[in-house]
C-alpha positions in Angstrom: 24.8 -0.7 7.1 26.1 2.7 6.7 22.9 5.0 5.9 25.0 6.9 3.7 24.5 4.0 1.0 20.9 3.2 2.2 18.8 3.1 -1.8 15.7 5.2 -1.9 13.0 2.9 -1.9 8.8 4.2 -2.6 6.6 2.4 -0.3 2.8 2.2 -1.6 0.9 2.3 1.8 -3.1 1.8 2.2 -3.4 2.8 5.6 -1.6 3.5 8.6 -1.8 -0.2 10.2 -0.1 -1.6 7.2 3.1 0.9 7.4 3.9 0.3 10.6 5.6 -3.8 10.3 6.9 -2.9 6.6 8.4 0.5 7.4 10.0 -1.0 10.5 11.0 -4.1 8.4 12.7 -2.2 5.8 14.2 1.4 7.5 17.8 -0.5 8.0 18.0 -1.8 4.6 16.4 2.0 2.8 15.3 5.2 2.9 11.6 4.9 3.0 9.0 7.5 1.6 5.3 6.2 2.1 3.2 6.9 -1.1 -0.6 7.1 -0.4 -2.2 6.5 -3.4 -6.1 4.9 -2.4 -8.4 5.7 -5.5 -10.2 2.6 -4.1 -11.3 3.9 -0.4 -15.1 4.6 -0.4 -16.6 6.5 1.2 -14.7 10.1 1.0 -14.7 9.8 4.7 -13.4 6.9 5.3 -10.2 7.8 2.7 -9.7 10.9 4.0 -9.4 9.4 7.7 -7.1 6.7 6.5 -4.6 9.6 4.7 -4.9 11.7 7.7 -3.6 8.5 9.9 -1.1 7.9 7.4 0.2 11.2 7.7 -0.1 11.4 11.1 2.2 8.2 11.9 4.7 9.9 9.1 5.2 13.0 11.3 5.5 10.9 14.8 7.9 8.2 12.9 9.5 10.9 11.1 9.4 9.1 7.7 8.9 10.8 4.6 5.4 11.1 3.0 3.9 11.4 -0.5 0.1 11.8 -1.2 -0.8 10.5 -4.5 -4.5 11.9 -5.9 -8.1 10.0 -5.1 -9.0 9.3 -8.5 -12.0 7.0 -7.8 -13.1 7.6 -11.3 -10.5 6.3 -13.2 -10.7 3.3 -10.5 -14.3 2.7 -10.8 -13.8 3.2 -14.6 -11.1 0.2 -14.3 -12.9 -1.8 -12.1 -16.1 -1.7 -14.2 -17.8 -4.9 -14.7 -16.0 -6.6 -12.0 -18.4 -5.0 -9.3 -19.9 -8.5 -8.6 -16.8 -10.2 -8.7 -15.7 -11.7 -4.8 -13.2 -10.4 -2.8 -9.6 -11.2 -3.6 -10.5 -12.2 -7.5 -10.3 -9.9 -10.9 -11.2 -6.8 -9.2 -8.7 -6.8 -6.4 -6.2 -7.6 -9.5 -7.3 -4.6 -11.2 -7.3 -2.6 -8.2 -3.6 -3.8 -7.3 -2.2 -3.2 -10.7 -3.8 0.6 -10.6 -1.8 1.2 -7.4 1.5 -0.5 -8.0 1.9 1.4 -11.4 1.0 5.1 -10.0 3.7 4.0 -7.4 6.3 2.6 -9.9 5.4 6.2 -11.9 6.2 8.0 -9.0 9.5 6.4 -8.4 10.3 6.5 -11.7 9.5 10.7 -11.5 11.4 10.7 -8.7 14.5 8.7 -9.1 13.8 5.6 -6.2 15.8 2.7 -6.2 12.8 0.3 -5.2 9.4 0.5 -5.1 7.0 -1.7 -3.1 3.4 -2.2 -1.2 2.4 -2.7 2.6 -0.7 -4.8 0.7 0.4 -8.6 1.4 0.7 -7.8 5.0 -3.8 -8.0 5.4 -4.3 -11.4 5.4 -7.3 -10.8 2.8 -4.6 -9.7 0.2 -3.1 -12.5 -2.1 0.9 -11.7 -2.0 1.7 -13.9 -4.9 -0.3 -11.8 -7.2 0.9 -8.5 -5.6 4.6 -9.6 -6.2 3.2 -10.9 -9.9 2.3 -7.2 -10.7 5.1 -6.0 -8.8 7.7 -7.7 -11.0 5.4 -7.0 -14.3 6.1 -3.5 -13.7 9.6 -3.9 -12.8 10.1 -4.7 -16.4 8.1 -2.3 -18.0 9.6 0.7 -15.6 13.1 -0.4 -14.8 12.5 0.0 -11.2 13.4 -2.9 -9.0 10.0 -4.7 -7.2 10.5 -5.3 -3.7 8.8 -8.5 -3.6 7.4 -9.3 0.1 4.8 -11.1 2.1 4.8 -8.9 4.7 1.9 -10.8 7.0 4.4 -13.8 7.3 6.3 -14.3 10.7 3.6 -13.1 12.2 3.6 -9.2 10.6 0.0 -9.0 10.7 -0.1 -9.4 14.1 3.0 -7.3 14.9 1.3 -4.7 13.0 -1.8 -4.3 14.9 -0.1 -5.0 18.2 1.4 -1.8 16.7 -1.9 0.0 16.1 -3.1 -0.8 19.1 0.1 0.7 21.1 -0.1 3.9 18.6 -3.8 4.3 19.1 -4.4 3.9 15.4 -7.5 4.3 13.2 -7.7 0.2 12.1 -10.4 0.1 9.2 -13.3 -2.4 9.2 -12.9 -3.5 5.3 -10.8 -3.1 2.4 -11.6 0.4 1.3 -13.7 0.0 -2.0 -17.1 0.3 -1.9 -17.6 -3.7 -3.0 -16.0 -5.0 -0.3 -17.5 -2.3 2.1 -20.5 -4.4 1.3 -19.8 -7.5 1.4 -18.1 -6.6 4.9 -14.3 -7.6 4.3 
């Protein structure tokens, strides 16, 4: 495809690992921008080493980068009374929904095509949810959802194959502080 007609597409991104299959996956189709936007990632550390990965494989893949603001307390506002819930249930709803909206905002304030998520490529994340929201959001934004499963055909694997080649940071957990706990 001529890169001339390429659409603009907003790519939420948790972490560097997860950019790397998506962003490959998708760079013929679009122009990519990575949007970090984590108000979930707990510790302070541990977010600010994720963004700084993110941004480093942005500069050596020489894709375009957004940094969205760590609002943990508007998350842990949302995500209040759902701290005992188990991994991959209400909460993880909640958090998605927070993320894929600030993303479809941003596209929105910037005029993308597409906006999407490198979420349903951990095999902890439930892709049929994420693509739920995704589409949700479609319709209140007018911004098309890229809907994907990005760990299928083996992307998960691909990915950290990738990670491991790139010497990346590859995170022990989720990012929030519930599932820091409860070690996924």
């Amino acid at each position: 495809m001529d890169k001339k007609l390429r659409q603009t597409f907003l790519l939420h991104s948790c972490c560097a690992p997860c950019i790397t299959h998506p962003i490959q996956h998708l760079r013929d189709e679009f122009h990519v921008t990575a949007f970090f936007y984590n108000p979930n990632i707990h510790p302070r550390e541990e977010y600010a080493a994720r963004r700084d990965e993110a941004e480093r494989l942005a500069e050596k893949w020489s894709f375009p980068f957004l940094l969205g603001e760590y609002d943990v307390d508007e998350w842990l506002e949302r995500v209040k009374g759902y701290e005992e819930e188990s991994e991959g249930g209400i909460r993880c709803e909640v958090c998605y929904r927070m993320r894929l909206e600030k993303t479809v905002q941003m596209a929105k304030s910037r005029e993308f095509a597409f906006f999407g998520t490198t979420l349903s490529i951990s095999p902890h994340k439930k892709a049929t949810v994420i693509n739920r929201i995704g589409k949700e959001l479609e319709k209140v934004y007018g911004i098309e959802y890229y809907e994907a499963d990005f760990k299928k055909k083996d992307g998960f694997k691909i990915s950290c194959r990738i990670s491991d080649e790139e010497g990346l940071y590859r995170q022990s957990y989720c990012g929030c502080v519930f599932s820091r706990r409860n070690g996924k």
